[in-house]
N, C-alpha and C positions, 0 to 999 in steps of 0.2 A: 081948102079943097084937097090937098096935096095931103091931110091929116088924114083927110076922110078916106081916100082911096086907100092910103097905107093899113088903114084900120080895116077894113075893107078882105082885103088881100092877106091879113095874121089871120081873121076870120074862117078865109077859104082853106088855108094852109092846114089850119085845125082842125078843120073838121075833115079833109083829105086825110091828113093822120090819124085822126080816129079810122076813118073807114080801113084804111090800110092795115091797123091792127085788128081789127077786128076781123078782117078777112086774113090774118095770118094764125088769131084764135079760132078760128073755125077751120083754116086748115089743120092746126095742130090737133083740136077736137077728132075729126074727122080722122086723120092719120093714126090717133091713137086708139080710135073706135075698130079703124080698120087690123090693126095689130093684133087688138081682142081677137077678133072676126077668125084675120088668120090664126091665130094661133089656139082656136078651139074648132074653129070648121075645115083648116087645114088640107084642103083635097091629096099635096103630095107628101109625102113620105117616105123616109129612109130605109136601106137596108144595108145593117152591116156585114161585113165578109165574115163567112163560119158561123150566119147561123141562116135560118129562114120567118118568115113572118105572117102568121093565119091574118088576114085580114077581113073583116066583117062589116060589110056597108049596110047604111042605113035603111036598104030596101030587104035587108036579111042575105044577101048574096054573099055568098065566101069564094075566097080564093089562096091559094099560097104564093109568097112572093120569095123565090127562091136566089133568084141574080142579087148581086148586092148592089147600092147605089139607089136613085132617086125612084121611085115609081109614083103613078096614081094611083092613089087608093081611094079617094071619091071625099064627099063634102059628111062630115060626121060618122065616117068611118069607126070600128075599133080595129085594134092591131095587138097582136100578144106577141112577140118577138117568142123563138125556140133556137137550141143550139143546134145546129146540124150533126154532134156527137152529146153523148150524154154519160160520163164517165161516173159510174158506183163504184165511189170507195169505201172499204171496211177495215181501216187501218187506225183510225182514233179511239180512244176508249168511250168518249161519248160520242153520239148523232150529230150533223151540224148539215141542217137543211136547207143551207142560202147554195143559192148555187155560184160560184166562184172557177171561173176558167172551167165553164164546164160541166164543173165536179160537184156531185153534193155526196157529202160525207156519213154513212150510215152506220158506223162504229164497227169494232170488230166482231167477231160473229162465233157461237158456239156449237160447234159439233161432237156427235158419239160417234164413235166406231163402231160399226154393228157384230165386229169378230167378236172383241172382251169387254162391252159395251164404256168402253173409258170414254174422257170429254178433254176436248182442249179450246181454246180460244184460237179463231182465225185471223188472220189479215191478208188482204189482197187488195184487188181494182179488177172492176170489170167494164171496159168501154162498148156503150151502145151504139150503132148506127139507126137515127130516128128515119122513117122512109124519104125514098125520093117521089112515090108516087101520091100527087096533091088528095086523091080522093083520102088514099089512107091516112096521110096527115090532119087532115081536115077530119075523120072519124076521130084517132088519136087526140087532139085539139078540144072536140067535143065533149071525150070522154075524162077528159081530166083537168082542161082548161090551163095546168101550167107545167111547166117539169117537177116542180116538187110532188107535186101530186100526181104525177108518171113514175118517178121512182117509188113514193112509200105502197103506191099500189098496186104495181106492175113489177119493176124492174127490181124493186130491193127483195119483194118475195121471192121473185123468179130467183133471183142468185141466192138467197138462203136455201131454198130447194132444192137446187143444183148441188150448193156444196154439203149438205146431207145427205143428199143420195150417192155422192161420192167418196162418203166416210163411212156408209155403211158396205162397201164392198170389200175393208178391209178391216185389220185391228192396229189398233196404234204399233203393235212389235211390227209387224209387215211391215207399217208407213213409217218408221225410222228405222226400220234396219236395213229399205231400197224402193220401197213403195211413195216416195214424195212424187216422183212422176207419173208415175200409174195413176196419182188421186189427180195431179193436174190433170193429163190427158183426160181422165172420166168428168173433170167435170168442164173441160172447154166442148166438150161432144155435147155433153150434155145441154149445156146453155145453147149453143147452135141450132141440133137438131131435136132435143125434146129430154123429158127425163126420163131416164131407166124405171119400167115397172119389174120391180123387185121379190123374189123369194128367199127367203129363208129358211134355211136347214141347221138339224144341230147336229153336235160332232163331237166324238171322243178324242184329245188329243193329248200327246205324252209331252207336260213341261218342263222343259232339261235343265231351268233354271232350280224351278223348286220339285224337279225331279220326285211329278207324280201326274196321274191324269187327270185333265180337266175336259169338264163339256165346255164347247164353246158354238156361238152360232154362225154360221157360212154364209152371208148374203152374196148372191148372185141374181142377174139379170135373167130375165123370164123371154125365152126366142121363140119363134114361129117355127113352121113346120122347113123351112125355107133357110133356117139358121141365122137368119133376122132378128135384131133386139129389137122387143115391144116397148111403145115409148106412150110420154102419155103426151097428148096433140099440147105445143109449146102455146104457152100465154102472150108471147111475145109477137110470135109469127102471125096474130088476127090482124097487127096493124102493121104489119110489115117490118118490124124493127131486126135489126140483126145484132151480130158482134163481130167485134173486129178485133178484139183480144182477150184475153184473163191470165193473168195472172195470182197464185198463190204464194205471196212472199211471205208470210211466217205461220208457223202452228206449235203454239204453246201448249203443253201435254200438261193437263192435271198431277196433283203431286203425288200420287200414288202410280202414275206411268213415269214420274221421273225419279223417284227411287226402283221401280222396276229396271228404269234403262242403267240406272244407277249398277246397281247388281251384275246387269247384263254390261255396261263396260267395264267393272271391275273383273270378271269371269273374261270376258273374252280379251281383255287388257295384259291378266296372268297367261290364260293362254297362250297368247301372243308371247309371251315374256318365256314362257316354256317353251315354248316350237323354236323362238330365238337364240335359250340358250341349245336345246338341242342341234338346230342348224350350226352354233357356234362350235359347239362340241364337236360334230360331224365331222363340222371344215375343220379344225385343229386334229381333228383322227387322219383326216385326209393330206393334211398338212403334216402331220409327221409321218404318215406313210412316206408320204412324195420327199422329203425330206431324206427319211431311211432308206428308201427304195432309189434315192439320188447317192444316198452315200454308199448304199450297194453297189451301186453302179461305178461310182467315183473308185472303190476299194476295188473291184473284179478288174476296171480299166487301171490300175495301180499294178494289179497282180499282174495284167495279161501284159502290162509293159515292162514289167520284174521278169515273168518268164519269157515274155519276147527277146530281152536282156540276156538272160543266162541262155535261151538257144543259141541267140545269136553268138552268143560268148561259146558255150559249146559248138559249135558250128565251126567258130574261127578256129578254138581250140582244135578240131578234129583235121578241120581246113590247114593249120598250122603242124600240126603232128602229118600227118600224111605229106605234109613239103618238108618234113624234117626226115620223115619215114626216105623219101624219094631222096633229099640228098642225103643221108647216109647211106639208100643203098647204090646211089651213087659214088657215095662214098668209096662204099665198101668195095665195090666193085673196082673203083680205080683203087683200091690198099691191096685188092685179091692180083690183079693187074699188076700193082706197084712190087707185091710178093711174091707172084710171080717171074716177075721182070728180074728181082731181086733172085729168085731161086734158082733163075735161068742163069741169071750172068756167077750166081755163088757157085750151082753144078758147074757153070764152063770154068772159073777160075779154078776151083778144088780138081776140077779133071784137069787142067792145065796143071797144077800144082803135083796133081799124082801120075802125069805121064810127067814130071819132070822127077818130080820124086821116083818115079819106078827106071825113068831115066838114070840116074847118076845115083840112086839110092838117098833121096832128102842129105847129099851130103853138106852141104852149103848149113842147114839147119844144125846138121849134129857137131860138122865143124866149130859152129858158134858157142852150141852147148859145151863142146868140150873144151873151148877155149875159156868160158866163164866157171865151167868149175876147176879149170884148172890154175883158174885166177885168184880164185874164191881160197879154193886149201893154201895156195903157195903163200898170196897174201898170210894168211890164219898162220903157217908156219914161218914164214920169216919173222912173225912177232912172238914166236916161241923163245923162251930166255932158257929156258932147261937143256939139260946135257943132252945130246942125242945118242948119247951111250953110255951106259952106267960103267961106275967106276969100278966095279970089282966085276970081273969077267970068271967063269968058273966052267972048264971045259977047255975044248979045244976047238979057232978059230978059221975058218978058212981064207982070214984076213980079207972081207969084204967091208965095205965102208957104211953103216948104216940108214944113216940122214936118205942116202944115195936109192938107198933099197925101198923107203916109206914113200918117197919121192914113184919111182919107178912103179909101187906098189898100187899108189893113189892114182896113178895115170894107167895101168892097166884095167883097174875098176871102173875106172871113168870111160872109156875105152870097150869095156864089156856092157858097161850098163847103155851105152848106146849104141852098143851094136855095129860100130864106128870100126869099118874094116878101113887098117893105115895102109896095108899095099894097093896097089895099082892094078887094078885086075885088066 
C-alpha cells in the first residue's frame, strides 16, 4: 500500500514538472515574441543631442522632434534622424558623401577669375544651419529625404555658385596681391543673402610686368536705382536654411598664374632689393653727413676752445701787462719821486757844499790836492839817483842851491794850478 501511494505521489510530481515547464516555455515564447513586437512596432523613441528627427506615423502624420531624449513617436512609426548643423566641405580631392560629425565632404572646387579668365583649385567649409521651424523641416525632409541628398542638391550647388560668382569680381593678380579677403567677404554675403547678378565689361589695361596693353574683362555687380546689389532669390532660404560661417582656406592658382606671380615676386623682390639698397645708401649718406657734420662740429668746438684759450691768454696777457704798465708807472713815479728826493737832497748838499766852498774858497779840498801832489813829486824826487846839478857849471853863479829851487818851483805850480791862495786873507 505504502508502494502504491509512493508511486502515486513521483506520478503527481511529474507531471507538476512538466506543467511547470511548459508554462515557463510559453513565457519565454511569449517574452520573446513580445521583444519582436517591441522592437519593430516600438511606439517610443530616441533623440540624440545636435541633431533633430522628421517622424512619420502610420496614419501619414509628420512631426519634428527637436528636444533630445525619449519621445512618442507612435506604433509603426518612420523616423529619419537630421543634424541640427550640416557642414560642406571642399577640401579633399575626392567627394566622400557619408556624412561624418556633421560633415559630408564634396572635394575641392574649381574657379575662374572673371578679370584674366585664369582657374585655380578651391578648398574651404561652409557650415549650414538646417531650420528651426517644423513646417519647413518637414518641406526640407520631403524634398530630399536625407542630408546627402540636401547637400549634392541644394547646398553643394549653392556654395559652388557662391564661390564663382566671387572669382568673377576679380583677377587672380588682384586675389594675391590683396584681394584674398575681398573674395571671402563676396562670397559669405553672398551665401547668406543671395548671389550677386553680374555684368561685365571689357577693358584696356597697361601690363607693367610684360609692359604692354591687354584687354581684360571687369565683372561687377548690377545695383538698382537705390544703389542696391541685385541678387538672384537664395536656394537656400525656400526652406529656411542659413549659414553660420564659411570660410576660404586655400586657392591653388593654375600654373600659368604661378609663374606669372613667379615673375611678379621676382620683379618686386629686386625692387625691394633696390629701394633697400637705395634706403641703405641714403642712410650711409645721411650717416656720414651726421658723422662730418659731427666732426664739424667736434673741430669748430675744438677751435672755439683754442680761441677761447688764446683770448683768454690774451686777455690775461693784456690783464697782466697793464698791472705791469700800473706798477712801473708806479714805479716810475716813486724813481721820479726817488730822483727827485735824490736831486733835492744833491741841490741841498752841493749848495751846502758851495756856500761852504764860496765860504772859505773849497780850501779844505785844494789843501788835500796840494798835499797829494806834493806827495806824489817829492816821493818821484827822492828816488831820483842823478846829480841835481851838473858838474861843469859855465857862467856866473848867484850861489843858490838847486834841488832847493825845483822843489820850491813844483810847489808854486802846484799852488797856481789850484788856485790855492797860502795867505790868510
Amino acid at each position: 500500500m505504502k508502494q502504491t501511494n509512493q508511486i502515486l505521489n513521483n506520478l503527481k510530481k511529474q507531471n507538476q514538472n512538466k506543467m511547470e515547464n511548459k508554462s515557463s516555455i510559453i513565457k519565454v515564447v511569449l517574452g520573446a515574441v513580445a521583444l519582436i513586437v517591441l522592437l519593430f512596432i516600438n511606439p517610443l523613441s530616441y533623440n540624440d543631442a545636435g541633431e533633430r528627427t522628421v517622424v512619420e506615423q502610420f496614419d501619414g502624420k509628420q512631426f519634428v522632434q527637436y528636444a533630445p531624449g525619449v519621445y512618442y513617436a507612435g506604433f509603426f512609426a518612420k523616423e529619419r534622424p537630421w543634424p541640427n548643423q550640416i557642414s560642406v566641405s571642399y577640401q579633399a580631392d575626392a567627394p566622400d558623401l557619408d556624412l561624418r560629425d556633421g560633415t559630408i565632404e564634396i572635394g575641392k572646387q574649381t574657379i575662374r577669375f572673371g578679370g584674366d579668365a585664369t582657374s585655380a583649385m578651391v578648398s574651404g567649409i561652409v557650415q549650414y544651419i538646417l531650420p528651426m521651424d517644423e513646417k519647413e523641416m518637414i518641406e526640407m525632409h520631403n524634398a530630399h529625404r536625407t542630408p546627402q541628398s540636401l547637400v549634392q542638391k541644394r547646398l553643394a550647388p549653392y556654395t559652388k555658385e557662391c564661390l564663382q560668382s566671387s572669382a568673377q569680381l576679380m583677377s587672380s593678380e588682384v586675389h594675391y596681391s590683396g584681394g584674398r579677403a575681398q573674395m571671402a567677404q563676396d562670397f559669405s554675403d553672398q551665401l547668406k543673402n543671395g548671389v550677386f547678378i553680374l555684368k561685365t565689361v571689357d577693358k584696356v589695361v597697361y601690363d607693367t610686368l610684360e609692359k604692354e596693353n591687354k584687354r581684360i574683362y571687369e565683372t561687377n555687380p548690377l545695383t538698382d536705382k537705390n544703389g542696391n546689389i541685385k541678387r538672384k532669390v537664395s536656394s537656400i532660404k525656400e526652406y529656411g536654411v542659413t549659414v553660420a560661417d564659411a570660410a576660404i582656406t586655400d586657392v591653388d592658382y593654375e600654373e600659368r598664374v604661378d609663374n606669372m606671380l613667379a615673375k611678379k615676386i621676382d620683379a618686386s623682390t629686386k625692387a625691394s632689393v633696390a629701394k633697400q639698397e637705395l634706403l641703405t645708401a641714403q642712410q650711409q649718406q645721411l650717416t656720414a653727413k651726421a658723422k662730418g657734420e659731427q666732426k664739424l662740429v667736434e673741430i669748430e668746438y675744438q677751435q672755439k676752445q683754442e680761441q677761447t684759450k688764446q683770448v683768454v691768454a690774451a686777455q690775461t696777457k693784456v690783464e697782466v701787462a697793464k698791472q705791469d704798465m700800473e706798477q712801473q708807472r708806479i714805479a716810475a713815479q716813486a724813481a721820479d719821486l726817488e730822483a727827485r728826493k735824490i736831486k733835492t737832497l744833491a741841490d741841498a748838499e752841493a749848495y751846502a757844499k758851495q756856500r761852504v766852498m764860496a765860504a772859505d774858497g773849497a780850501l779844505d779840498k785844494k789843501l788835500a790836492a796840494y798835499q797829494n801832489v806834493q806827495k806824489y813829486w817829492s816821493e818821484a824826487f827822492a828816488k831820483y839817483q842823478g846829480n841835481m846839478v851838473p858838474y861843469y857849471q859855465s857862467g856866473g853863479s848867484n850861489g843858490g842851491n838847486g834841488g832847493i829851487n825845483f822843489m820850491e818851483l813844483m810847489g808854486a805850480k802846484a799852488a797856481k794850478d789850484l788856485s790855492l791862495e797860502l795867505r790868510n786873507k
